[in-house]
N, C-alpha and C positions, 0 to 999 in steps of 0.2 A: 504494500500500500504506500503511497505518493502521498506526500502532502504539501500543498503549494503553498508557500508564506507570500504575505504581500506586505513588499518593502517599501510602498510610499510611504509610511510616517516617517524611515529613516532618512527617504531624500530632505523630506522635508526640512528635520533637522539637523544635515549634517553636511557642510563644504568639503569637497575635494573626495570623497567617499564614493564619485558615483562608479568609478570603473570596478572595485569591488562588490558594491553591492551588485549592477550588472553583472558581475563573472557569478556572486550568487544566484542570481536570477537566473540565469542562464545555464546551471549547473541543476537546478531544480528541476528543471523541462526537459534535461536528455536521462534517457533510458540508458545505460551501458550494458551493450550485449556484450562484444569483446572484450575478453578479457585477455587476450594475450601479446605479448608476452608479459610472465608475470612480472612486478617490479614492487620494489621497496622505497621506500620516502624515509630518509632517516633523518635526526636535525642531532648535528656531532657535536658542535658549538652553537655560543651566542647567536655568529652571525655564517654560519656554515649549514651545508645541508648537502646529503649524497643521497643518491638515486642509482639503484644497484637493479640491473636487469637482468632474466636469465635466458639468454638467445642462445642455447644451446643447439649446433651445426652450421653456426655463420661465424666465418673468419671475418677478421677486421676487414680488408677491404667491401666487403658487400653488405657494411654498415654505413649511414651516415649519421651527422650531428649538426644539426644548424640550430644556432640562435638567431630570431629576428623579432625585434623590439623587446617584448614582454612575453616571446611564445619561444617555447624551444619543441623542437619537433627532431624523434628520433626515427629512424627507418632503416628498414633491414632488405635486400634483394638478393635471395641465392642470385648467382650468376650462371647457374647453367642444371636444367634438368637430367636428375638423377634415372640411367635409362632403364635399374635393373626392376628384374620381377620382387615384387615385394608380398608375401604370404601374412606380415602385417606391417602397416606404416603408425606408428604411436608418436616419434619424434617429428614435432611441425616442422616442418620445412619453407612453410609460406608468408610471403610476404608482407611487413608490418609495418604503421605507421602510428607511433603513438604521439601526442600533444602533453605537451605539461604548462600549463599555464604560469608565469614567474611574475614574482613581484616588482614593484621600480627598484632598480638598482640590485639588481640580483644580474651576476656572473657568471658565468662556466669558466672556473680557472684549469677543469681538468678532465681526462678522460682516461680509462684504463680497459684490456678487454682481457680478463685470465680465468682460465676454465671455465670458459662458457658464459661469467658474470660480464656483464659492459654495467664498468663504474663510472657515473657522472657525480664531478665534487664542483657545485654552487657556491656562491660567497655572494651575502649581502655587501655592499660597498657603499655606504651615504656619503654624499660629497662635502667638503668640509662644511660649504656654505649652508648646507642644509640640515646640520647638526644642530640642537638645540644648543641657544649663546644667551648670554643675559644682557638684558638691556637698561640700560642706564639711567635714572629718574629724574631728568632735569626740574630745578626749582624752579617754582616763579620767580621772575624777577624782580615784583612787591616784597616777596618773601626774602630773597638775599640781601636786598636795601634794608630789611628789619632786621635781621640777625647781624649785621654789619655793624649798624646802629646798637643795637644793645652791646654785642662786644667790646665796641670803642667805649662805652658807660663802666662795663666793668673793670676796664684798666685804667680809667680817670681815676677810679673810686680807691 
């Protein structure tokens, strides 16, 4: 059983929130039939994350790996059909294309493929400028002419 939320109260109240809440949105309406190949989401660190998949009979080259913007999409194409008689075939061999959707500032700093796991290692990366900084209270300028004034009172005195 589905159950669809509706997220207008939270546009309502919330800037800069809508591409997530759309990815929620949008995550609630699809069905996932495929499920293969299977994969892992791990979060190693703070700002780290690995994605360990298991494409067991695909050599690295008839893998690919692109990032583009905020989507990384992985895919896999044998390279050439296997001709022999098979009496059973259990090990997939077919073609895959999975999507992971990333957040702002999320990286692929890495990639690895051994016995049969393809590790992808992510890293959050915030730009300095986009760090939380403290910002600075300037007084009014009634108010420093009065504390100015009272000072000078207290070292007359």
């Amino acid at each position: 059983m589905r159950t669809n939320f509706d997220f207008s109260p939270l546009f309502r109240s919330s800037i800069g929130f809508d591409r997530m809440l759309n990815a929620l949105e949008t995550a609630s309406r699809i069905d996932t039939v495929d499920n293969w190949p299977p994969y892992d989401i791990a979060k190693t660190a703070e700002d780290d994350y690995r994605i360990t998949m298991a494409v067991a009979g695909f050599a690295q080259d008839e893998l690919a790996i692109t990032q583009e913007h905020n989507m990384l999409m992985v895919s896999g194409q044998k390279a050439g059909e296997d001709k022999g008689e098979y009496l059973h075939r259990g090990i997939a061999g077919r073609a895959f294309q999975r999507r992971f959707e990333l957040a702002d500032h999320v990286k692929v700093v890495g990639a690895s493929l051994v016995n049969g796991l393809l590790t992808i290692d992510l890293k959050r990366e915030i730009p300095e400028e986009m760090k939380p900084r403290r910002i600075e209270i300037a007084a009014d300028k009634a108010t420093k002419g009065a504390m100015k004034k009272i000072e000078a009172e207290k070292q007359a005195a």
